[in-house]
C-alpha positions in Angstrom: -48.8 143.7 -23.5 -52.4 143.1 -25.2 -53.5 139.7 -26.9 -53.1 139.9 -31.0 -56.5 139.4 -31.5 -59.8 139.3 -29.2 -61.2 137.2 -27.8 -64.4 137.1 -30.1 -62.1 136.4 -32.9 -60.2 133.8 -31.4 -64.0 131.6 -31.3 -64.5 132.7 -35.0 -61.6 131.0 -35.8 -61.9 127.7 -33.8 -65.2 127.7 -35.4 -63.8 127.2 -38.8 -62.1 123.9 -37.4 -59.0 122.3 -37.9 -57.4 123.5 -41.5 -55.9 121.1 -43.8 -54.6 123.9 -45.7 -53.0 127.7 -46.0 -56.1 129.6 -47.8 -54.1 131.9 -49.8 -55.6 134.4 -52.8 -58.9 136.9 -52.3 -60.5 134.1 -54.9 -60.6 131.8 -51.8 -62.1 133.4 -49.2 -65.9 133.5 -49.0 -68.8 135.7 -46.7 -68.1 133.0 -43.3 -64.5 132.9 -44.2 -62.6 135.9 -44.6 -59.2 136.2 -42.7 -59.0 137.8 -39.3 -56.4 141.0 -39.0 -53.8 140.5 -36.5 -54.0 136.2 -36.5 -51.5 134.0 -37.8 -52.1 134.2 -41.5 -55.8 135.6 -40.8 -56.4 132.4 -38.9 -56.5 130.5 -42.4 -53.1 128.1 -42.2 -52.5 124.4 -41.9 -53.5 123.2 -38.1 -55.5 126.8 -37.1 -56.5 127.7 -35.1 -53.6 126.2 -32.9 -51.1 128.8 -33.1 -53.9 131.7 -32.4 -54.8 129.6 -29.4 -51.3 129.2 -27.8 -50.7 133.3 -28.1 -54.3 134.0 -26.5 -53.6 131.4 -23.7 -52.2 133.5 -21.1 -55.0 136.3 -21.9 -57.7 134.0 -20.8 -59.7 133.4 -17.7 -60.3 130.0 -16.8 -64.1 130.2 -18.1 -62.8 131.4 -21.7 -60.3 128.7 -21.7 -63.1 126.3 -21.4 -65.3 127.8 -23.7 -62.5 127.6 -26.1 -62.4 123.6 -25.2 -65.9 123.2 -25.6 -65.7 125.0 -28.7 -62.8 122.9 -30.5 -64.2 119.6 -29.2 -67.3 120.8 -31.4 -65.1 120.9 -34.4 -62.8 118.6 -34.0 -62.6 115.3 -36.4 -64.0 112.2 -34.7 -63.2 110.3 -37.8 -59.7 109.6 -38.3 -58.9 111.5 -41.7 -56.9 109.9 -44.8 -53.6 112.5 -43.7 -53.5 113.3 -40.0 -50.7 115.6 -40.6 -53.2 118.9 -39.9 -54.4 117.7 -36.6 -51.1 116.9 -35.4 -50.2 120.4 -36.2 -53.0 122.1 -34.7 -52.2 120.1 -30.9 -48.7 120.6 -31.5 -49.2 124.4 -31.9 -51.2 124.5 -29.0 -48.0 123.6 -26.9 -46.0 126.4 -28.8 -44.1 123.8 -30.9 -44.5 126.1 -34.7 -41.7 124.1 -35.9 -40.8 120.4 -35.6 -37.9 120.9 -33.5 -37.7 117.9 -30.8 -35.2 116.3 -29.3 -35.5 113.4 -31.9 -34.6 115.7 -34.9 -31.0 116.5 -34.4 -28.8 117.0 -31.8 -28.7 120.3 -32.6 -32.5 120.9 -32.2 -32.3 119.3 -29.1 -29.7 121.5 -28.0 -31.5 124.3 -28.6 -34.5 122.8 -26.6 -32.3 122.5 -23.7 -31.2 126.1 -23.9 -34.7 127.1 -23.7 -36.8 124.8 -21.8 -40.3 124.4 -22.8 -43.1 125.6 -20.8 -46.0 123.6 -21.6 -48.0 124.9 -18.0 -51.0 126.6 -20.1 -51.1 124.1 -23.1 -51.3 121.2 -21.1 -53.9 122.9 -19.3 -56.0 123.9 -21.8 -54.9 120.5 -23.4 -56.8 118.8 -20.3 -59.6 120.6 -20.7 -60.2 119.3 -24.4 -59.4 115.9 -23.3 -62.5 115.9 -21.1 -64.8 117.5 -23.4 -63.7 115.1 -25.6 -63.8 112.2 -23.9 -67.4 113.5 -22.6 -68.6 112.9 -26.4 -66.4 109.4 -27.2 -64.7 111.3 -29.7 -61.6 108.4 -29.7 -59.8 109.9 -32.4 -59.1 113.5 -30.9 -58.2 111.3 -27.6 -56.0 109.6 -30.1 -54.1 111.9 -31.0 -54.2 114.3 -28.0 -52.0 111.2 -26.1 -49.7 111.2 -29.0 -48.7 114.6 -29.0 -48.6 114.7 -25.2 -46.3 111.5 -25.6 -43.7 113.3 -27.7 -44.2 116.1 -25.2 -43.3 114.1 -22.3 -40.2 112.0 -24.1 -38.8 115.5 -25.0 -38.9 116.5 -21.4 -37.1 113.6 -20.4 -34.4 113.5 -22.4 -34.1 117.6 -22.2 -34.5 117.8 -18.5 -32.7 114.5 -17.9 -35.6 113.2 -16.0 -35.5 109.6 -17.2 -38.0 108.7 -14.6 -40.7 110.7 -17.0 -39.9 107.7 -19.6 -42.4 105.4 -18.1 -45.4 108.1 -18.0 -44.0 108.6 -21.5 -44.8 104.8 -22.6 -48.0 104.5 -20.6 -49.3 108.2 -22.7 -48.7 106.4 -26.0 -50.1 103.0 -24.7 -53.1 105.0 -24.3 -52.5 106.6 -28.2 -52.9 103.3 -29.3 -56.3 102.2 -27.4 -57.8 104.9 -28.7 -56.5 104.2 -31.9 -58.3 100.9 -31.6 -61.4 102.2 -31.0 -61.5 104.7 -33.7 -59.8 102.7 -36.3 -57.0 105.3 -36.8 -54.8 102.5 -38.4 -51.6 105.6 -38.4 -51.8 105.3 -34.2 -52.3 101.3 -34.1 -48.5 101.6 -34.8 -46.7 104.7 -34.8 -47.0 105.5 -30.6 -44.5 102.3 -30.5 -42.2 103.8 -33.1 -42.1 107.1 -30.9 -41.3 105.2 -27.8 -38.7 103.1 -29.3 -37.1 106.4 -30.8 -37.2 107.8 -27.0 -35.9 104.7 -25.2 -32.8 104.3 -27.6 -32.0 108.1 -27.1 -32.6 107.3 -23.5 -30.1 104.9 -24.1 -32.8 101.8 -22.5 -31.6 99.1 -25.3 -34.2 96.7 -23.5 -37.3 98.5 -23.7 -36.1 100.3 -27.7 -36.0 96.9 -28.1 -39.4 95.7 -27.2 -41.1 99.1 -29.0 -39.1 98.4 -32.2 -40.2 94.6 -32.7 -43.9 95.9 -32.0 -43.7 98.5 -34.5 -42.8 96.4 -37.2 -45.3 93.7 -35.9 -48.4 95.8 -35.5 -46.9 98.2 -39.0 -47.2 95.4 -40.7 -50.3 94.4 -40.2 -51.9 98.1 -39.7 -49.7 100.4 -41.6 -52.5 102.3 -44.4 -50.7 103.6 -47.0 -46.9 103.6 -48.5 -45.5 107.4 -47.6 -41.3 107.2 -48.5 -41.3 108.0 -44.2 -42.9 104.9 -42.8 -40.0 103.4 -45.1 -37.8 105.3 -42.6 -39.3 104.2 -39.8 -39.2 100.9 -40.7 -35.4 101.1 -41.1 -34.9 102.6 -37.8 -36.6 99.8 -36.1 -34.3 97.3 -37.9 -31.2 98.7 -37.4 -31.8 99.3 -34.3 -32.6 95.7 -34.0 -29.9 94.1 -36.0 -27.0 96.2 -33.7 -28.5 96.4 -30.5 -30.2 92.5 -30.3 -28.2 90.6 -32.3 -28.5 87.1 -30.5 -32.1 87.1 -31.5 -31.7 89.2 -35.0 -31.1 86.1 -37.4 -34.6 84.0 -36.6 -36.0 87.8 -36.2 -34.9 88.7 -39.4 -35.7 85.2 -41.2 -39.6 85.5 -39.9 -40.2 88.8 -41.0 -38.5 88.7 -44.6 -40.8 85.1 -45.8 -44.3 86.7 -43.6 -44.1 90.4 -44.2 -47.6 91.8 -45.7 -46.7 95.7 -46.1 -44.8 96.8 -49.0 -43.2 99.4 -46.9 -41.6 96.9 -44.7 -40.9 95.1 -47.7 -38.5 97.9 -48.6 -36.9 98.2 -45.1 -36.6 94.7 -45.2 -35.0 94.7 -48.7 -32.6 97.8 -48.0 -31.4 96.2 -44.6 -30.1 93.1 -46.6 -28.1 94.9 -48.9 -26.3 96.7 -46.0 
């Protein structure tokens, strides 16, 4: 079976860098940026090139693959953006993950995961190489979010594969998510790594360490949380349910400090919705 497109093509389109949008429409397309026949959408789609550089993965020698690397670090933001939501789709892509199916989603997603279990061998090993180039140049952010999406990688393993032990290399990959956040100032990562590790330790059924990774989202959301999208609401409201049935000896003074300190309107909300219940 040949590759979709060549190879040549595939570095045209990492050279356009990570899109933040479908280009759709002949009126959109100019001399350097035409779309590419035989690529996903041309090449031209939210989070390209990573979809055109999962299919080309297992048609390239380990000197393209590192070209590739080189070639994305060169593009890749090292300033975290105002939406984030491309760049997680171009890594997630890159591990073959086109939809947002995970084992957090549904049952039924996950059970479809389990029927099919991932092979993340060539992403994770282009995935290494990018980490390198990029931690070469101190670009924090792509490090960032590289450990974020290799967090939610790992958490789905465990929970598919029923390799609990793969839990705590889980919580150290976000841990990292959020260094990196701190050294970028990708306020989004200061809080959200502990939101996905809470999420994977209650479906892990490990109340004690959901626990922990709930009371630090809402700590470090509240203070770091940028903007007021309806799903950090949701997030919010995970954490404190989680908290108000699973740590209810300590829920009451929890509770009472957050509702009279709380900074983030999005809390607020949570805060505000969890009362009524």
């Amino acid at each position: 079976m040949l590759a979709h497109i060549e190879y040549s093509k595939l570095l045209t389109i990492v050279s356009w860098g990570v899109f933040n949008r479908t280009v759709r429409g002949t009126g959109c397309y100019t001399d350097d940026l035409k779309p590419i026949k035989n690529a996903i959408h041309g090449g031209l789609y939210i989070g390209s090139p990573g979809k055109d550089i999962f299919l080309m993965l297992p048609y390239l020698s380990d000197e393209q693959m590192k070209e590739v690397a080189v070639k994305l670090r060169e593009v890749f933001p090292n300033t975290p953006p105002l939406n984030h939501v491309n760049i997680a789709a171009c890594i997630r892509f890159i591990y073959g993950q086109f939809e947002r199916n995970g084992c957090l989603r549904s049952n039924e997603d996950c059970s479809l995961m389990k029927e099919k279990t991932p092979n993340w061998f060539l992403p994770r090993k282009f995935l290494k190489l990018l980490f390198v180039e990029l931690k070469d140049c101190d670009n924090y952010y792509g490090l960032c979010i590289l450990c974020e999406m290799e967090g939610h990688r790992i958490g789905d393993e465990a929970i598919i594969c029923d390799r609990q032990c793969l839990l705590e290399k889980m919580e150290k990959t976000y841990l990292e998510s959020v260094k990196y956040a701190f050294k970028c100032n990708s306020y989004k990562q200061m809080w959200t790594p502990y939101f996905w590790s809470a999420r994977y330790f209650a479906k892990a059924r490990k109340k004690r360490k959901a626990i922990e990774y709930c009371k630090l989202t809402i700590k470090n959301g509240d203070k770091y949380c940028s903007d007021s999208r309806p799903s950090y609401v949701s997030k919010f409201l995970f954490c404190l349910e989680y908290l108000k049935n699973n740590d209810t000896k300590n829920w009451n003074s929890f509770y009472g400090k957050y509702k009279k300190s709380i900074r983030h309107k999005n809390l607020k909300k949570a805060i505000n919705i969890i009362k009524k219940v």
